[in-house]
TITI-427111 format. One record per residue (C-alpha): residue number from 0; residue in one letter; x, y, z. Coordinates in steps of 0.5 Angstrom, whole numbers, padded with zeros to 4 digits. Example, Ala and Ser with C-alpha at 12.3 -4.5 7.8 and 13.67 -1.06 7.14 Angstrom:
! residues 2
<pt palo="0" dokol="A" x="0025" y="-0009" z="0016"/>
<pt palo="1" dokol="S" x="0027" y="-0002" z="0014"/>
! end
This chain:
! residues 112
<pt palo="0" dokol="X" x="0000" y="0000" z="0000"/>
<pt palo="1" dokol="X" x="0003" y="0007" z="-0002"/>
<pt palo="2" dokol="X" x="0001" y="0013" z="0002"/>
<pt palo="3" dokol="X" x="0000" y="0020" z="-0002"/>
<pt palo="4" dokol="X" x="0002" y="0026" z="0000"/>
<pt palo="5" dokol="X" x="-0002" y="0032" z="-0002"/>
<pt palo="6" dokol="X" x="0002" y="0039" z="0000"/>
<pt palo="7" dokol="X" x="-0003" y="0045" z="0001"/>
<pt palo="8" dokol="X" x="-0002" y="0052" z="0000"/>
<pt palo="9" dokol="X" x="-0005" y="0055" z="0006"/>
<pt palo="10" dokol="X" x="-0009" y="0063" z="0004"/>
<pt palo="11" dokol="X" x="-0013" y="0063" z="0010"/>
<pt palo="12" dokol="X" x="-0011" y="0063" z="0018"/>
<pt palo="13" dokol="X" x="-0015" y="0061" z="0024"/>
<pt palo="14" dokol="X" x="-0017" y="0064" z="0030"/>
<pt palo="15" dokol="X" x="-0018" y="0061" z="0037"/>
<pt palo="16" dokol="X" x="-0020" y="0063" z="0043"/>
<pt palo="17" dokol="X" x="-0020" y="0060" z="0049"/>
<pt palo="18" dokol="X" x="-0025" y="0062" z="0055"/>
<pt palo="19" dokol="X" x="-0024" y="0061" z="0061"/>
<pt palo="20" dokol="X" x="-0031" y="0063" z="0065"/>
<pt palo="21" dokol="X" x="-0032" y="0067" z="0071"/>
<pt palo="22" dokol="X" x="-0036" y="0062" z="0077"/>
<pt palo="23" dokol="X" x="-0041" y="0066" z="0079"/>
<pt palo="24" dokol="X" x="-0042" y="0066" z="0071"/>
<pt palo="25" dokol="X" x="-0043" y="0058" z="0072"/>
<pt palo="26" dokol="X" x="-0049" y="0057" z="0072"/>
<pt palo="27" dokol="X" x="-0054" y="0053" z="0067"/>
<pt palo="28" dokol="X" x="-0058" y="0060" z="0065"/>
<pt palo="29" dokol="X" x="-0052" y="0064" z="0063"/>
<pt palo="30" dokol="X" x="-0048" y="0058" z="0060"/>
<pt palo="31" dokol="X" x="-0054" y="0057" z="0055"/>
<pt palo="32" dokol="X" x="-0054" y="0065" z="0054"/>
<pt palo="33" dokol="X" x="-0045" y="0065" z="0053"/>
<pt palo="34" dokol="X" x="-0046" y="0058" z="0048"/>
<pt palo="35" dokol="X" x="-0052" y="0063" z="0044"/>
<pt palo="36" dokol="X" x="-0047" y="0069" z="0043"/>
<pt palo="37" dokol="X" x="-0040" y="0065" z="0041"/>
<pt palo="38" dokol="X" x="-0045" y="0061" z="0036"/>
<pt palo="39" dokol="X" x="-0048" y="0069" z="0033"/>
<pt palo="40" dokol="X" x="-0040" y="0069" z="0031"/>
<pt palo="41" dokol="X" x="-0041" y="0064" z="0027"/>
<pt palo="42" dokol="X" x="-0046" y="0068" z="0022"/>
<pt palo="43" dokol="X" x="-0041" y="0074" z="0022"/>
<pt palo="44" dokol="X" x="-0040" y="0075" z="0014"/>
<pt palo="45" dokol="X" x="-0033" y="0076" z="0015"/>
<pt palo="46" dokol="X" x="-0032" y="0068" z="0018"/>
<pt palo="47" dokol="X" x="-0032" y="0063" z="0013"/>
<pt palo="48" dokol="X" x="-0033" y="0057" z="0018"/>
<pt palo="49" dokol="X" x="-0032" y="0055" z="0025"/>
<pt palo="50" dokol="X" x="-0034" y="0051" z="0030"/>
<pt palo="51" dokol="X" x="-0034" y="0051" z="0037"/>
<pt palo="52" dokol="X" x="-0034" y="0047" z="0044"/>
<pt palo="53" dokol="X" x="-0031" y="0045" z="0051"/>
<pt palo="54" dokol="X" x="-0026" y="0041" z="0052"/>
<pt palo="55" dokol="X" x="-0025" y="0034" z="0049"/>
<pt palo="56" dokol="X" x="-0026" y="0028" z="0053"/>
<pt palo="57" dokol="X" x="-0018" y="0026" z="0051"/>
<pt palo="58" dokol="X" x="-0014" y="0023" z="0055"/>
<pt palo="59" dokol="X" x="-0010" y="0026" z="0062"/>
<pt palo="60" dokol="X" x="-0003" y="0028" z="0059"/>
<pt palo="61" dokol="X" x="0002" y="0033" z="0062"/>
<pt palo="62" dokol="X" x="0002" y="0037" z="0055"/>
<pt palo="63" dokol="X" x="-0006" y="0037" z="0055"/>
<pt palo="64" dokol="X" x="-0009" y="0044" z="0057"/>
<pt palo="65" dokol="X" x="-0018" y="0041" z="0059"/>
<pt palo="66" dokol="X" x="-0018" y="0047" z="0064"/>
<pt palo="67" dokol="X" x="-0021" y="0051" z="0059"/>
<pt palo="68" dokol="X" x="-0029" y="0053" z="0059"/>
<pt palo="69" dokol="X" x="-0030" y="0054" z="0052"/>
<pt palo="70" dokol="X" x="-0026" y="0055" z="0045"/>
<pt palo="71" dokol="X" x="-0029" y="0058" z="0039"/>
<pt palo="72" dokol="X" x="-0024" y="0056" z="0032"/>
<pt palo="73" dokol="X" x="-0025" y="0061" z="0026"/>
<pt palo="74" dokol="X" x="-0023" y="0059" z="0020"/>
<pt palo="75" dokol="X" x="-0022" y="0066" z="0015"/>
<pt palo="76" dokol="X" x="-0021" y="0067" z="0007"/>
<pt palo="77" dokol="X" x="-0015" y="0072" z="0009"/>
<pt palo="78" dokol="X" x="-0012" y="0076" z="0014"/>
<pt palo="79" dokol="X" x="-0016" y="0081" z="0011"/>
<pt palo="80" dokol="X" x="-0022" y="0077" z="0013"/>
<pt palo="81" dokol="X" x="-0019" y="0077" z="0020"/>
<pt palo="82" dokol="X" x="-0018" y="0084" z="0021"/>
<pt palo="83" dokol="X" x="-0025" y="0087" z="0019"/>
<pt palo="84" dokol="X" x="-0028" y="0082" z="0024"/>
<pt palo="85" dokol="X" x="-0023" y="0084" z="0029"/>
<pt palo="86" dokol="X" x="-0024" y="0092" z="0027"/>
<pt palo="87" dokol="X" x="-0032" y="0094" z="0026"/>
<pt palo="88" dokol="X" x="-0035" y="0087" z="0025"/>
<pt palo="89" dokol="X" x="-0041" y="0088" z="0028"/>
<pt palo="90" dokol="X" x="-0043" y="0081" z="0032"/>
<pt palo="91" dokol="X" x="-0036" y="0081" z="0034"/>
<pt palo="92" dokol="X" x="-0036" y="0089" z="0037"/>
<pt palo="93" dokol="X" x="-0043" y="0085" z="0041"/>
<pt palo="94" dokol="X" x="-0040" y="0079" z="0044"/>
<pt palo="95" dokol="X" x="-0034" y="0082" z="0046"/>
<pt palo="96" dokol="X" x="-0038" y="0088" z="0049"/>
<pt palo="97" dokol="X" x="-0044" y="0083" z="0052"/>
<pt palo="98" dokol="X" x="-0039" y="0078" z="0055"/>
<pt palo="99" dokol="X" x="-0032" y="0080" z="0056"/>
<pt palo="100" dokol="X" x="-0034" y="0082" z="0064"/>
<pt palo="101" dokol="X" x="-0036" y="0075" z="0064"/>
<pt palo="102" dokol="X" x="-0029" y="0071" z="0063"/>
<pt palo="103" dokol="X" x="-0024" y="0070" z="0068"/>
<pt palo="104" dokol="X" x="-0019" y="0069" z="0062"/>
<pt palo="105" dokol="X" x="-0017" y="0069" z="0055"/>
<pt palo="106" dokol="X" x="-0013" y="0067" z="0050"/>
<pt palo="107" dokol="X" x="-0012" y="0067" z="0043"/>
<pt palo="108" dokol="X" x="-0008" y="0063" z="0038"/>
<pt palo="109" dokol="X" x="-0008" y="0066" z="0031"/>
<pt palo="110" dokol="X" x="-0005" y="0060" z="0025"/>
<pt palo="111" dokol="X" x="-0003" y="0063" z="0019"/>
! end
């Protein structure tokens, strides 16, 4: 059996965002509002797709981060893309002014 390997040329980037919630935000009715807002950014004209979660259910490893609450990846058709949803774009402007009281912490990992 032979493999094959296929070579990309990569025209986007990836935002993620990793959300750590405050406790007193812990609560079933305000994680059902959080979880609506992150999937609002997903219709931002500006993000060609993405997807959001919590941490995966992998095994225990010392290089293995599961203290997350939340992560959102957004995936751009170019860094254009990304500067005008990080600059103006309307529905990221609400969730940050929406929620940025109620984390704790967060992190961003930009891929390009």
């Amino acid at each position: 059996m032979s493999r094959v390997l296929y070579f990309a040329i990569n025209l986007c980037m990836e935002h993620h965002v990793y959300f750590w919630l405050k406790e007193d935000r812990q609560n079933d009715n305000d994680l059902v509002f959080f979880e609506k807002g992150i999937e609002a950014l997903l219709l931002s004209p500006n993000v060609a797709s993405g997807h959001w979660g919590k941490p995966a259910a992998t095994a225990e490893r010392t290089v293995t981060d599961h203290s997350f609450d939340y992560a959102i990846s957004l995936k751009f058709d170019s860094m254009e893309s990304h500067n005008d949803y990080q600059e103006g774009d309307s529905i990221h402007d609400e969730f940050i002014s929406r929620f940025k009281e109620w984390w704790s912490k967060v992190l961003v990992m930009d891929l390009a």
